[in-house]
ZADO-1210 file (C-alpha; in nm, 4 decimals, padded with zeros to 6 digits):
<atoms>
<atom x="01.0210" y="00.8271" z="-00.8735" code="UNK" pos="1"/>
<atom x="01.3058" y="00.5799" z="-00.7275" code="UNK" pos="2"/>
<atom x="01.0301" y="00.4656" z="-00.4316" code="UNK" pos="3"/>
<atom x="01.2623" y="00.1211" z="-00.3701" code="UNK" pos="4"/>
<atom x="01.6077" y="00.1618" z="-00.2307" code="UNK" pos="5"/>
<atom x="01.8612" y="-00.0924" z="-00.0751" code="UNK" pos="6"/>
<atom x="01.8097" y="-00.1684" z="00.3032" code="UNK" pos="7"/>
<atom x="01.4473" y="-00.0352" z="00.3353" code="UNK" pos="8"/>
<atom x="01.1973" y="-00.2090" z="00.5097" code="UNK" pos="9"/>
<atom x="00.8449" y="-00.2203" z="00.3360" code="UNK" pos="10"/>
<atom x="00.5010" y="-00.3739" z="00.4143" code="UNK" pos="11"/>
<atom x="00.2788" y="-00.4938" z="00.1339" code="UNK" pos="12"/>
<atom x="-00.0906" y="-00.4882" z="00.2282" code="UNK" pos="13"/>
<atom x="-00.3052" y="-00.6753" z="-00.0656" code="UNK" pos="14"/>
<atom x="00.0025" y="-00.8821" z="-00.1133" code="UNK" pos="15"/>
<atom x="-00.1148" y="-01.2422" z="-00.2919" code="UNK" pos="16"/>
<atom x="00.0119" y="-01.3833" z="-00.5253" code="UNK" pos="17"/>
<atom x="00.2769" y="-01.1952" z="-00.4424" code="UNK" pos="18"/>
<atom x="00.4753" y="-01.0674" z="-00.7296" code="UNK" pos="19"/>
<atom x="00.5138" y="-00.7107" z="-00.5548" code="UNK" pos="20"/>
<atom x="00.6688" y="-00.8803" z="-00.2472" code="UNK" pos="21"/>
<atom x="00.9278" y="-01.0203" z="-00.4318" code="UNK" pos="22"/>
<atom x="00.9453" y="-00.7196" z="-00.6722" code="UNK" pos="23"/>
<atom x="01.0271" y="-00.5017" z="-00.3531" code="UNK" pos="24"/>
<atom x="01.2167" y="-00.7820" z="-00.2056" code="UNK" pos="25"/>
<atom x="01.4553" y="-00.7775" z="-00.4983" code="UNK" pos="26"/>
<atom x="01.4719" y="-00.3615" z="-00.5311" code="UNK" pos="27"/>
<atom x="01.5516" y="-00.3314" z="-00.1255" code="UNK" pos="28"/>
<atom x="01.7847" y="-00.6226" z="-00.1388" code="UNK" pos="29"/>
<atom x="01.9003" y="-00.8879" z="00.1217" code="UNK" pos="30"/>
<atom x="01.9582" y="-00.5559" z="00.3889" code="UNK" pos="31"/>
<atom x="01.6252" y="-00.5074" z="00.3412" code="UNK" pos="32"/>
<atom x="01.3004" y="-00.6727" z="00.4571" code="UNK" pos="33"/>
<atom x="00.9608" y="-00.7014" z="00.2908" code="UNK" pos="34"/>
<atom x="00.6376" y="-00.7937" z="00.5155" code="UNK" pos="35"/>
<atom x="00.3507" y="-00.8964" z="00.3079" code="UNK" pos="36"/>
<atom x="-00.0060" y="-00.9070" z="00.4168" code="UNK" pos="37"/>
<atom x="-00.3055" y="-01.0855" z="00.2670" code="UNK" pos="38"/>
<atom x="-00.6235" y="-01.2926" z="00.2822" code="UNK" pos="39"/>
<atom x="-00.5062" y="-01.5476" z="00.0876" code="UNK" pos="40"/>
<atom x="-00.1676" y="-01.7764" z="00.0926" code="UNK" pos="41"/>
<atom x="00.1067" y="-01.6327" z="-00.1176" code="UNK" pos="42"/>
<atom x="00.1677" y="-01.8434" z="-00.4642" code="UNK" pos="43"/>
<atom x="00.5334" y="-01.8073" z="-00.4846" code="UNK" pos="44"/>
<atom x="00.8796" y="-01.8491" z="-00.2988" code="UNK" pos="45"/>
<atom x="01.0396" y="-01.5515" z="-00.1214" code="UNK" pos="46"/>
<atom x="01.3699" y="-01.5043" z="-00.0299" code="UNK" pos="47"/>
<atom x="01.4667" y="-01.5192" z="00.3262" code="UNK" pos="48"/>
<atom x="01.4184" y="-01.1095" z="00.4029" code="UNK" pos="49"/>
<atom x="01.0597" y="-01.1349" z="00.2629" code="UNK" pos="50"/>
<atom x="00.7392" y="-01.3040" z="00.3840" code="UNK" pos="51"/>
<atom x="00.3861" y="-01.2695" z="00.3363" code="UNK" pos="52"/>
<atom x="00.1405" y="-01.3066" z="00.6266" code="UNK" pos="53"/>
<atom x="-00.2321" y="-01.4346" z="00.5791" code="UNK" pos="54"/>
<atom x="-00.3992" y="-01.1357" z="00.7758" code="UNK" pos="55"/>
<atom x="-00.6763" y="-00.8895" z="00.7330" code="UNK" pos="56"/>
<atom x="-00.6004" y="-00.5557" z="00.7049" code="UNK" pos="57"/>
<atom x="-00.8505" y="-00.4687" z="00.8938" code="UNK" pos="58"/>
<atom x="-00.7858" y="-00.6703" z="01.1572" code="UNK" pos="59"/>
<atom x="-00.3778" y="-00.6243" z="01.1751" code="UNK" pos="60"/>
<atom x="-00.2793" y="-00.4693" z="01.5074" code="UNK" pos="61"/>
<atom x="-00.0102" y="-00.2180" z="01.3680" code="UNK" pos="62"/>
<atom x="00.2442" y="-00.3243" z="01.6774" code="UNK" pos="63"/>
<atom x="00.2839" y="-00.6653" z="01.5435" code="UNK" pos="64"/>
<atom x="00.4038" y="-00.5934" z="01.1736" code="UNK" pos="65"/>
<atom x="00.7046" y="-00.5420" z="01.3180" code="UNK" pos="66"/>
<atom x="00.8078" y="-00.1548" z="01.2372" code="UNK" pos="67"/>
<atom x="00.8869" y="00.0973" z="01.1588" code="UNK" pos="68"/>
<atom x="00.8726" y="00.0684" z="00.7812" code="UNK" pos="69"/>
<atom x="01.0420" y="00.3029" z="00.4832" code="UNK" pos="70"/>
<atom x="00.7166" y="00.2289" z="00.2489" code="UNK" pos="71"/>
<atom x="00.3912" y="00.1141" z="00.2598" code="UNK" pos="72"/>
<atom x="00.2662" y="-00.0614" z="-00.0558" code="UNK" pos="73"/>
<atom x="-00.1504" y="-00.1293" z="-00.0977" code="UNK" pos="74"/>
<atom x="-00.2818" y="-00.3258" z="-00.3768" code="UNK" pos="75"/>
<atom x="-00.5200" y="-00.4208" z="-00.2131" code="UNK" pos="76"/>
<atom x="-00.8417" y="-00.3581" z="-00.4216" code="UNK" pos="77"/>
<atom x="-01.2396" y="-00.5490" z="-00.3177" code="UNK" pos="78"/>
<atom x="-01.3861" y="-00.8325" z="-00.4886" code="UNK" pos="79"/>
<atom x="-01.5814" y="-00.6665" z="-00.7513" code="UNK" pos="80"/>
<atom x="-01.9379" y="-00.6950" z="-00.7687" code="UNK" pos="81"/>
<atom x="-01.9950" y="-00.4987" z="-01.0937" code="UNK" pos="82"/>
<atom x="-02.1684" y="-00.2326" z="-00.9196" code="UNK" pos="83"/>
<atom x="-01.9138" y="00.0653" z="-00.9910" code="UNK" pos="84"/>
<atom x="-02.0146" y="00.2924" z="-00.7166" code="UNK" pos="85"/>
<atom x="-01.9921" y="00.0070" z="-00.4763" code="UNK" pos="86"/>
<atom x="-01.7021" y="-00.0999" z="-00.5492" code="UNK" pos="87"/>
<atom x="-01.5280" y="00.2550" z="-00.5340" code="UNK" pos="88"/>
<atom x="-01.6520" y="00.2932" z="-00.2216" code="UNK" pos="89"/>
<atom x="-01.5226" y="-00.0667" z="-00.1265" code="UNK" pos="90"/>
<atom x="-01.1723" y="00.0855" z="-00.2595" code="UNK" pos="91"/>
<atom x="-01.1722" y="00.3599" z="-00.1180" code="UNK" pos="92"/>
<atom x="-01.2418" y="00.2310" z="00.2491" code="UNK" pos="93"/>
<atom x="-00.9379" y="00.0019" z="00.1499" code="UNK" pos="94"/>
<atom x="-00.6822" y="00.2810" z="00.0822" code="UNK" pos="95"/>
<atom x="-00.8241" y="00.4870" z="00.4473" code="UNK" pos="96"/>
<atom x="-00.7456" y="00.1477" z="00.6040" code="UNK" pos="97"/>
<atom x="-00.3414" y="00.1420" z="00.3895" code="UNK" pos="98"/>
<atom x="-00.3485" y="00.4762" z="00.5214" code="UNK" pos="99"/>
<atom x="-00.4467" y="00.4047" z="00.8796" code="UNK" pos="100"/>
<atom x="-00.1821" y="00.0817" z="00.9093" code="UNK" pos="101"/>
<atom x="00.1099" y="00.3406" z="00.7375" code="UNK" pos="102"/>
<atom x="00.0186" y="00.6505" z="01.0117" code="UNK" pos="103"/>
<atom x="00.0857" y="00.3965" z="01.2735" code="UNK" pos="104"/>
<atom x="00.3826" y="00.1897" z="01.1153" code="UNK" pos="105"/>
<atom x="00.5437" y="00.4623" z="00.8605" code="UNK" pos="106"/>
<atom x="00.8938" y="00.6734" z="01.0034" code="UNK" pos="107"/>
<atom x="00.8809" y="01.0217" z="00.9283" code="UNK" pos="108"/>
<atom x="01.0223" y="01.0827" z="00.5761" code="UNK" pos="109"/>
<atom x="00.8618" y="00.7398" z="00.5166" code="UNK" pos="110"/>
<atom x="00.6117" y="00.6894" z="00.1683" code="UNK" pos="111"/>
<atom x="00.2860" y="00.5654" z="00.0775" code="UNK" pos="112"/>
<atom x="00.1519" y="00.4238" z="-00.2656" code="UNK" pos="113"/>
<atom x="-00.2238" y="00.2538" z="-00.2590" code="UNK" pos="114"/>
<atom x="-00.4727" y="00.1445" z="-00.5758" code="UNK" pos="115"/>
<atom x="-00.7356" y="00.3008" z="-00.5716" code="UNK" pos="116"/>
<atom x="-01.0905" y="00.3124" z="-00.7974" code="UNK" pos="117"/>
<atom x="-01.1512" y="00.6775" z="-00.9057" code="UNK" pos="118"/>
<atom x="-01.5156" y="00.7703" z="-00.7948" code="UNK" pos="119"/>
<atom x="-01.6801" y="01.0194" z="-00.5429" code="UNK" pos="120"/>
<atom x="-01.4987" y="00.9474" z="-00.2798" code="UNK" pos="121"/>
<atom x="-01.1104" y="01.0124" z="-00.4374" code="UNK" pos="122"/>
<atom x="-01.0933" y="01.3677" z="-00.3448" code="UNK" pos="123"/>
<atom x="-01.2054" y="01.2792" z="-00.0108" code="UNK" pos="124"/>
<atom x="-00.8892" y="01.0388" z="-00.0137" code="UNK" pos="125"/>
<atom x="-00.6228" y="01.2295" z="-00.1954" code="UNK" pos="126"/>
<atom x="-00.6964" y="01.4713" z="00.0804" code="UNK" pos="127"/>
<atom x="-00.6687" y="01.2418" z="00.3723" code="UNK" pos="128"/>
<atom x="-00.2696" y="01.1929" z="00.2158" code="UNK" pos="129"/>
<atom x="-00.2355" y="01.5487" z="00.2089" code="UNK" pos="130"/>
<atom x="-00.2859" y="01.5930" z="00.5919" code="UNK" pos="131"/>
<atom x="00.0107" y="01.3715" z="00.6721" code="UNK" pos="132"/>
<atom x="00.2165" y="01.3760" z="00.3806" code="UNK" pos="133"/>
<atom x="00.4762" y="01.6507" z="00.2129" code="UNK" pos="134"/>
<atom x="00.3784" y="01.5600" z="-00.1423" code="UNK" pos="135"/>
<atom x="00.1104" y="01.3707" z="-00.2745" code="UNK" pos="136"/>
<atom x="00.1139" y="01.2567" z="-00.6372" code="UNK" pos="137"/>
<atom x="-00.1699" y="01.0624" z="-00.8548" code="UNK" pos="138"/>
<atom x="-00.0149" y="00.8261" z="-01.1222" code="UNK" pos="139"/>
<atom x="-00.2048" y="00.6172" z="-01.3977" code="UNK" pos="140"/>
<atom x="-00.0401" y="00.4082" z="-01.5349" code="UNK" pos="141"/>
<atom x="00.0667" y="00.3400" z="-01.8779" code="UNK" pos="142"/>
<atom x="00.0260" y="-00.0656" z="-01.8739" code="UNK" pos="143"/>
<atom x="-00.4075" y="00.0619" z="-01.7409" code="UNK" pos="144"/>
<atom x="-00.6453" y="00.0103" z="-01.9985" code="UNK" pos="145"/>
<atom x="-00.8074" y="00.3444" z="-02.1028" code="UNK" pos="146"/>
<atom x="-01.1635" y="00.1837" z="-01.9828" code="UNK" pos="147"/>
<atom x="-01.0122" y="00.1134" z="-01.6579" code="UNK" pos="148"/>
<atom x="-01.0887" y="00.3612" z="-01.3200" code="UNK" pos="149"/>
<atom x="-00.7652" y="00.2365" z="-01.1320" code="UNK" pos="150"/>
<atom x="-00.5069" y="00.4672" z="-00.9826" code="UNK" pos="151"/>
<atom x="-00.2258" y="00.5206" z="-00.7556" code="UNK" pos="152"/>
<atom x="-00.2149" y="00.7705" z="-00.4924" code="UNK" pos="153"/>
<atom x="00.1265" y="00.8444" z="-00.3638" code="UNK" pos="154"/>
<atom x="00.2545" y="00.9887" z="-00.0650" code="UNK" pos="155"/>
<atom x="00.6117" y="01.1504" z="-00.0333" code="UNK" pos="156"/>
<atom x="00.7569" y="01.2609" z="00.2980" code="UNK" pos="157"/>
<atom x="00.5429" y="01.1365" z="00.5756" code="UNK" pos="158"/>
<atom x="00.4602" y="01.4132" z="00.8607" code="UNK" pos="159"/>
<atom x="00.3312" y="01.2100" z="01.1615" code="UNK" pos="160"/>
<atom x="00.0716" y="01.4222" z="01.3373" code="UNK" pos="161"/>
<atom x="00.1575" y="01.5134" z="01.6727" code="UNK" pos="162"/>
<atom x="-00.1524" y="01.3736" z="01.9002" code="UNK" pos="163"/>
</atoms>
């Protein structure tokens, strides 16, 4: 899908420990930048174009994250409780937020990936991309274990709304 290229800037909500920061630090290279936003304190070293911010999403005021960004990256995904529905719904209120910060932050053209837990409310989601993105994709990935509920919604070719 080639989402990573050289010199694009990218935020990274549900960043900790941080292994996608520096994965998309590496792919967008030192032309590049990489803003990474979490509750908790980062548990690596980042290069110089890359840092990660202790934040809460739902708290981040999009005008200081510094944008406009190529691609917004969520991993962000809720403590579970072991209460499935619950914790789909937890998800899911995560990816509206991912999708909230990258309406505000993302340039036109720009793309979107978020985790999400598959329940009732994933149609309701998938759709929400659909309204403000050119193509939207589901992916499962290989490396997810078959009892596992956890996908990726992707956006392609963001379409701000004109308000």
């Amino acid at each position: 899908m080639g989402l990573f290229k050289k010199g694009q800037r990218v935020l990274d909500l549900g960043a900790s420990p941080g292994s996608w920061t520096l994965y998309a630090a590496e792919k967008v290279g030192p032309t590049g930048r990489v803003l990474g936003i979490d509750l908790n304190d980062p548990e690596l070293a980042l290069p110089a174009h890359a840092e990660i911010r202790v934040l809460d999403a739902f708290e981040a005021d999009p005008q200081s994250l510094g944008g406009p960004f190529d691609l917004v990256i969520s991993d962000m995904a809720p403590k579970t409780s072991g209460q499935r529905h619950a914790d789909q719904f937890r998800s899911y209120e995560l990816v509206i937020r991912a999708l909230e910060l990258g309406k505000a932050v993302l340039q036109p053209g720009g793309s979107f990936v978020a985790k999400i837990f598959q329940g009732a409310e994933f149609e309701e989601a998938r759709n929400a991309l659909r309204e403000v993105f050119g193509k939207v994709r589901t992916i499962r990935p290989d490396a997810t274990r078959d009892e596992s509920y956890e996908l990726f919604l992707v956006g392609l070719g963001f379409e701000p709304l004109n308000s």
